[in-house]
MITI-861049 format. One record per residue (C-alpha): x, y, z; residue in one letter. Coordinates in Angstrom, 2 decimals, decimal comma. Each point is the difference from the previous one (the first is absolute). Layout:
% residues N
<rec <X; Y; Z>; "A">,
...
***
This chain:
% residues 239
<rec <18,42; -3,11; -31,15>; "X">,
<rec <3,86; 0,69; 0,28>; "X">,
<rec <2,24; -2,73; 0,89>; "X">,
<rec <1,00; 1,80; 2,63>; "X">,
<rec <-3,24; -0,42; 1,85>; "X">,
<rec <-0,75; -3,10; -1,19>; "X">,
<rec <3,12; -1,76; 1,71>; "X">,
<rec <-0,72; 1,62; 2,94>; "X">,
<rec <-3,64; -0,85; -0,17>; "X">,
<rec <1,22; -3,90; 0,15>; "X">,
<rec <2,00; 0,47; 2,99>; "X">,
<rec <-2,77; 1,60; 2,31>; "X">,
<rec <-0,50; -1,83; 3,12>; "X">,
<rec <-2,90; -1,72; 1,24>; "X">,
<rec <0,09; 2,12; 3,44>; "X">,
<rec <-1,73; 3,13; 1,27>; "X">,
<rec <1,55; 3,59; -0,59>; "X">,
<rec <0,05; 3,11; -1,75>; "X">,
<rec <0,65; 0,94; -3,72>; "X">,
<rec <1,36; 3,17; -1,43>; "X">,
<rec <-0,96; 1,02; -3,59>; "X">,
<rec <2,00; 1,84; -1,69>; "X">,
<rec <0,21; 2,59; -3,42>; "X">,
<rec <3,46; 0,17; -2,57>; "X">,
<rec <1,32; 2,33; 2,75>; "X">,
<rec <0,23; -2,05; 3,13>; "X">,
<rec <-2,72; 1,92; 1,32>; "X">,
<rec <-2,56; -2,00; 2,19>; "X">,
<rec <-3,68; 0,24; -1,45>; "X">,
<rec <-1,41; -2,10; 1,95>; "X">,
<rec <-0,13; -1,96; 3,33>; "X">,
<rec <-2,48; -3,25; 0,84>; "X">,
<rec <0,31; -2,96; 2,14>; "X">,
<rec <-0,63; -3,46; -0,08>; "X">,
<rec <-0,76; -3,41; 1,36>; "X">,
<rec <2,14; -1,69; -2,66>; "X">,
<rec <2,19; 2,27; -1,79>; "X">,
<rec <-0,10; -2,68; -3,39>; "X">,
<rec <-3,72; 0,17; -0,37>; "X">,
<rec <-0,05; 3,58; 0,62>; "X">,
<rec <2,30; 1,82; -1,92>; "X">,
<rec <-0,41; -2,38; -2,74>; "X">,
<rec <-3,70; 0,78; -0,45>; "X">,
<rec <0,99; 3,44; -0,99>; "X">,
<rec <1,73; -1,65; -3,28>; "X">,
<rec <-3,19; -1,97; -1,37>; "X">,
<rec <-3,91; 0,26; 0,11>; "X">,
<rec <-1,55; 2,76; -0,17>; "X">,
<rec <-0,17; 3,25; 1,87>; "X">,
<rec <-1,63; 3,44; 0,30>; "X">,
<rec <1,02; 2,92; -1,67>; "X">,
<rec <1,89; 1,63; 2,58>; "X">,
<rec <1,62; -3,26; 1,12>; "X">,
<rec <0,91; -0,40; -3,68>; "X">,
<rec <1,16; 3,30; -0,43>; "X">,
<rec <3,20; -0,58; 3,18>; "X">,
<rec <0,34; -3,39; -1,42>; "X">,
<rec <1,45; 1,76; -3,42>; "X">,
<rec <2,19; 2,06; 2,18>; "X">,
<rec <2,11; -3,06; 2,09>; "X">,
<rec <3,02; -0,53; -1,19>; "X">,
<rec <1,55; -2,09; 2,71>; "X">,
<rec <-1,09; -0,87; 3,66>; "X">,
<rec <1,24; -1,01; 3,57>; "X">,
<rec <-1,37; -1,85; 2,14>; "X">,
<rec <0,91; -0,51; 4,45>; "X">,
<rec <-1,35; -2,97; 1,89>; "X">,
<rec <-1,44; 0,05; 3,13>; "X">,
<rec <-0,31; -2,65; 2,78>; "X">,
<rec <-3,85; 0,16; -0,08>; "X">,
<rec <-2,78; 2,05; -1,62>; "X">,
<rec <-0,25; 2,55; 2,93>; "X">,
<rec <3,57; 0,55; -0,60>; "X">,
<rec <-0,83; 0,62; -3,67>; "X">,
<rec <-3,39; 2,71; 0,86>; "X">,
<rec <2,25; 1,93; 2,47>; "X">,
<rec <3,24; 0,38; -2,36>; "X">,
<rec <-2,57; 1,06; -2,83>; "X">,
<rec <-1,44; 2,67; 1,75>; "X">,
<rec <3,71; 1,27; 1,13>; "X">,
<rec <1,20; -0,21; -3,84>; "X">,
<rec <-3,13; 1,52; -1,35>; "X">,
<rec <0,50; 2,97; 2,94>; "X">,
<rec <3,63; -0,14; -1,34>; "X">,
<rec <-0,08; 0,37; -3,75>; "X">,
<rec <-3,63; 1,13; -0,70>; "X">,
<rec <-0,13; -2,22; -3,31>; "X">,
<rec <-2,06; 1,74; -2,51>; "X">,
<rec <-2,21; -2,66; -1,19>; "X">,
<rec <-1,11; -0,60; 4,21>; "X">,
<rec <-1,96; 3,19; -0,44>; "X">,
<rec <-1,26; -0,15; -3,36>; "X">,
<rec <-1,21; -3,99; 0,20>; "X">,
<rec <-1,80; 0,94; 3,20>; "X">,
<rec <-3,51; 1,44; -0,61>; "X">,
<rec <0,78; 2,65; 2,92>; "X">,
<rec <2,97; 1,85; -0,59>; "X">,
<rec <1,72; -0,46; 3,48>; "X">,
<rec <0,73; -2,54; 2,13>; "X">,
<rec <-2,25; -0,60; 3,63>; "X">,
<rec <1,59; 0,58; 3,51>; "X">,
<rec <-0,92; -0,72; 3,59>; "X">,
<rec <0,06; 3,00; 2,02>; "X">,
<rec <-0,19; 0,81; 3,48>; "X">,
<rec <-1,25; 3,55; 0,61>; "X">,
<rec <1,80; 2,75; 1,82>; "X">,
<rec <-2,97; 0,40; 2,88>; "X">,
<rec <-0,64; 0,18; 3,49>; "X">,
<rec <-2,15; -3,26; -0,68>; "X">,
<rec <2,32; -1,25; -3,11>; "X">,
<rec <-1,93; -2,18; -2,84>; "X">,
<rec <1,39; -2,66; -2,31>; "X">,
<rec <-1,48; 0,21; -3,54>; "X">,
<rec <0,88; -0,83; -3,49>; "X">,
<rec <0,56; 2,90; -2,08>; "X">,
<rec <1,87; 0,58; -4,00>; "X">,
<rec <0,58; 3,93; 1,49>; "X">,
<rec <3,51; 0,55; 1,78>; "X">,
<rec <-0,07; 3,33; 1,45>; "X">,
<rec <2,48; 2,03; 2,54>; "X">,
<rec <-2,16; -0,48; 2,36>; "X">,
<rec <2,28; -1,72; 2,45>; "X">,
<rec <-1,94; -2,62; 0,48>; "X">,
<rec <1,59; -3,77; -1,05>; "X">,
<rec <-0,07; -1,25; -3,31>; "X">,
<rec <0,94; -3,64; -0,58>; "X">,
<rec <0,39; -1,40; -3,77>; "X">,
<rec <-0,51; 0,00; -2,54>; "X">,
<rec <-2,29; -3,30; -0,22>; "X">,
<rec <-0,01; -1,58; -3,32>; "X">,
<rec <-4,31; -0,02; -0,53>; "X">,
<rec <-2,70; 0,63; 2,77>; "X">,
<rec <-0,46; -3,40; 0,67>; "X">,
<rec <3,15; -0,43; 2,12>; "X">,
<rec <-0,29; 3,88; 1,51>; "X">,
<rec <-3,79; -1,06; 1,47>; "X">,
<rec <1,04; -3,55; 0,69>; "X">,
<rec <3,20; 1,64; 2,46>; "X">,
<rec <-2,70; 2,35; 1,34>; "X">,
<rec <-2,30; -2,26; 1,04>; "X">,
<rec <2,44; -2,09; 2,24>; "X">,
<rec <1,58; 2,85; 1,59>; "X">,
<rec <-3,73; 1,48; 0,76>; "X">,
<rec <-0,58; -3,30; 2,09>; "X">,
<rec <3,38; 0,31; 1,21>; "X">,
<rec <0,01; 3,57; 1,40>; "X">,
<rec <-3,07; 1,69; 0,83>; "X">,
<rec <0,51; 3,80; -1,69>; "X">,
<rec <-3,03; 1,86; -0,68>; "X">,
<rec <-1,81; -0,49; -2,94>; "X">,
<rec <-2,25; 2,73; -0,08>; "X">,
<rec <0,82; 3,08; -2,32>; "X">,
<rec <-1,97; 2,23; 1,92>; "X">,
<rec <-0,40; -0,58; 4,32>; "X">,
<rec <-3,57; -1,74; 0,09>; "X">,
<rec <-1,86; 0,95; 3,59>; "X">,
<rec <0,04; -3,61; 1,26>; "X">,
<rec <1,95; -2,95; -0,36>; "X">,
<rec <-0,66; -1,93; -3,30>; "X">,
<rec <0,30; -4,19; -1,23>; "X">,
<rec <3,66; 0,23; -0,27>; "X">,
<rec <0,01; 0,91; 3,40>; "X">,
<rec <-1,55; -2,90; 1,22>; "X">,
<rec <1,79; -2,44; -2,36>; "X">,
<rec <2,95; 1,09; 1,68>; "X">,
<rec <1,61; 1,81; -3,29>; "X">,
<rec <-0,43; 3,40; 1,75>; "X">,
<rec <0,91; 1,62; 3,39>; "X">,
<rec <-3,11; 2,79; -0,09>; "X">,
<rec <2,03; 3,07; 0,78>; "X">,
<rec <-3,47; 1,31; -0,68>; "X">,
<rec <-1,02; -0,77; 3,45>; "X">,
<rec <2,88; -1,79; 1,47>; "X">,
<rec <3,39; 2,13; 0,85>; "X">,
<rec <3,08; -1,63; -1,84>; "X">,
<rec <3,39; 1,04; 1,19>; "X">,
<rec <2,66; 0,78; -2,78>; "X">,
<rec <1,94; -2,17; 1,00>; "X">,
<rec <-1,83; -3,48; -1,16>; "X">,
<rec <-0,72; 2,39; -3,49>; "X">,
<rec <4,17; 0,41; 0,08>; "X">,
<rec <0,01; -4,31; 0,65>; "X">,
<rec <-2,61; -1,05; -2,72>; "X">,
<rec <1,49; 2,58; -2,49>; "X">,
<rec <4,27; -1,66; 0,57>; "X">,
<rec <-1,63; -3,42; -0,23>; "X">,
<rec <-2,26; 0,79; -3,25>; "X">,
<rec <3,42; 1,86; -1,31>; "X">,
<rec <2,28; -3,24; 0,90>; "X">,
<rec <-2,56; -1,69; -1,86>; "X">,
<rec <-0,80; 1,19; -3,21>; "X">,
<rec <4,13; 1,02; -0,20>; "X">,
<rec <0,45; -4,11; -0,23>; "X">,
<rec <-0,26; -0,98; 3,53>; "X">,
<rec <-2,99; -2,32; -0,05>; "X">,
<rec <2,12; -3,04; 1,09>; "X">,
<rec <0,83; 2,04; 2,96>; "X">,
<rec <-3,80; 0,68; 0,99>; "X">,
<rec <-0,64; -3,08; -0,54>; "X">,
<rec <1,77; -1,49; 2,32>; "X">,
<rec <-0,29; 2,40; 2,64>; "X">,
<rec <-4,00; -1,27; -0,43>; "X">,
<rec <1,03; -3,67; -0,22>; "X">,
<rec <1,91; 0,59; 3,90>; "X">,
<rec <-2,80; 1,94; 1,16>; "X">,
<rec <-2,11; -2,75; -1,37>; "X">,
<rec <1,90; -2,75; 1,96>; "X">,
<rec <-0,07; 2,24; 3,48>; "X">,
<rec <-3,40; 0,59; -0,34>; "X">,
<rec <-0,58; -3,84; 0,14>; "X">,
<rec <2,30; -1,04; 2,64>; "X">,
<rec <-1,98; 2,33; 1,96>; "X">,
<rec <-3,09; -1,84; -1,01>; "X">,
<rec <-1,44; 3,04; -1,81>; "X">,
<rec <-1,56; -1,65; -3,14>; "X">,
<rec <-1,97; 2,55; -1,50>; "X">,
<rec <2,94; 2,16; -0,11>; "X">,
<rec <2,14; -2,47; -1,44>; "X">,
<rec <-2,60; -0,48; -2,63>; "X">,
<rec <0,28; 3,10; -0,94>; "X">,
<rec <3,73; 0,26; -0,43>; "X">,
<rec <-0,28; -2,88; -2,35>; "X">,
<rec <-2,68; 1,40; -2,09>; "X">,
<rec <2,38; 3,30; -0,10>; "X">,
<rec <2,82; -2,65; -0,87>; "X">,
<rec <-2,49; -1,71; -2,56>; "X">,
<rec <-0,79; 3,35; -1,35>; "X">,
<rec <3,37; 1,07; -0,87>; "X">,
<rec <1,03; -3,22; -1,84>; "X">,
<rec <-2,96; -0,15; -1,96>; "X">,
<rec <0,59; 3,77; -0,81>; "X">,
<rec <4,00; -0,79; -1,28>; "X">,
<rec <-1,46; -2,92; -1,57>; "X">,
<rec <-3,48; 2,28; -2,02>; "X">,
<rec <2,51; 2,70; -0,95>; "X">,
<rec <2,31; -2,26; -2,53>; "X">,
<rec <-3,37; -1,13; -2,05>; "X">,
<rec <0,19; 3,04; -2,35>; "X">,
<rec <2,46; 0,79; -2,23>; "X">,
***
């Protein structure tokens, strides 16, 4: 290990953030994230590892490091350095060769999926996510949190989403552009950092809904509040 690295190895912060890996020419090869920056970028430097691991290992010759205030902090600047620099070894340690996106389809009836396939289809892409896990985790709030279709293909009736209130059934129900146009800007403020702001939009809805003595509804604005701290909270598990 140069001495270079191993100084800087002693200095590293017990704090969340992202590391940069880099080769003998300042390029970055590489772009991960962690709870405690000292336990992870140190465990590249002993143990043992697999062969492709090993193999960018014998290519650092220095790294950086930025912290964050928190670990969601540290998942969302990832994903906007990875999208920035395309680090060679974030492909080639992955077993798929690209990185997962949400997507919300350019329809009448728009869908939000997960897909690895960006295409100019003028539909929006938002990413990349860092590993599946956080890409299905995001998708599975915002599905309880705005009811798009789920349905590739129109069924003939409505279906369970429907009546678990994740779904509007423009199969049999008519659904005016407009409220497509309002789920579409809030799923966009969203996933483009803006979770804090849904979230309290939610918390004040949740706080009207009980002054006026509606319960059930203010139930289920906490559950949607619930829902999205557990969800900032699942995401930073995985490095």
């Amino acid at each position: 290990m140069e001495e270079t690295i191993r100084r800087k190895l002693a200095l590293l912060p017990e704090q969340p953030g992202c590391y940069l890996m880099k080769n003998a020419a300042g390029e970055i090869i590489y772009v991960g994230k962690a709870k405690v920056l000292k336990n992870r970028v140190r465990s590249y430097f002993t143990g043992s590892h697999t062969a492709k691991t090993q193999r960018m290992i014998m290519d650092i010759a220095d790294f950086e490091y930025i912290v964050t205030a928190n670990n969601v902090e540290a998942l969302l600047l990832e994903c906007n350095l990875i999208k920035q620099h395309s680090p060679k070894y974030n492909v080639l340690l992955k077993d798929d060769k690209s990185f997962p996106y949400l997507k919300i389809t350019n329809e009448t009836h728009p869908r939000l999926e997960v897909t690895r396939r960006v295409l100019k289809d003028r539909a929006k892409y938002f990413g990349p996510y860092p590993n599946a896990f956080a890409a299905q985790r995001t998708k599975k709030l915002l599905d309880r949190l705005y009811p798009l279709r789920k349905c590739k293909t129109m069924p003939d009736k409505v279906c369970l989403y429907y009546h678990i209130g994740q779904c509007l059934a423009p199969c049999e129900f008519p659904v005016e552009p407009a409220e497509y146009e309002r789920m579409v800007g809030e799923i966009t403020r969203f996933l483009s950092g803006g979770h804090e702001e849904i979230r309290e939009r939610l918390r004040q809805k949740m706080h009207a809904a009980a002054e006026e003595l509606n319960f059930e509804r203010a139930k289920e604005y906490r559950d949607q509040i619930a829902a999205i701290d557990a969800l900032m909270e699942k995401q930073t598990i995985s490095e």
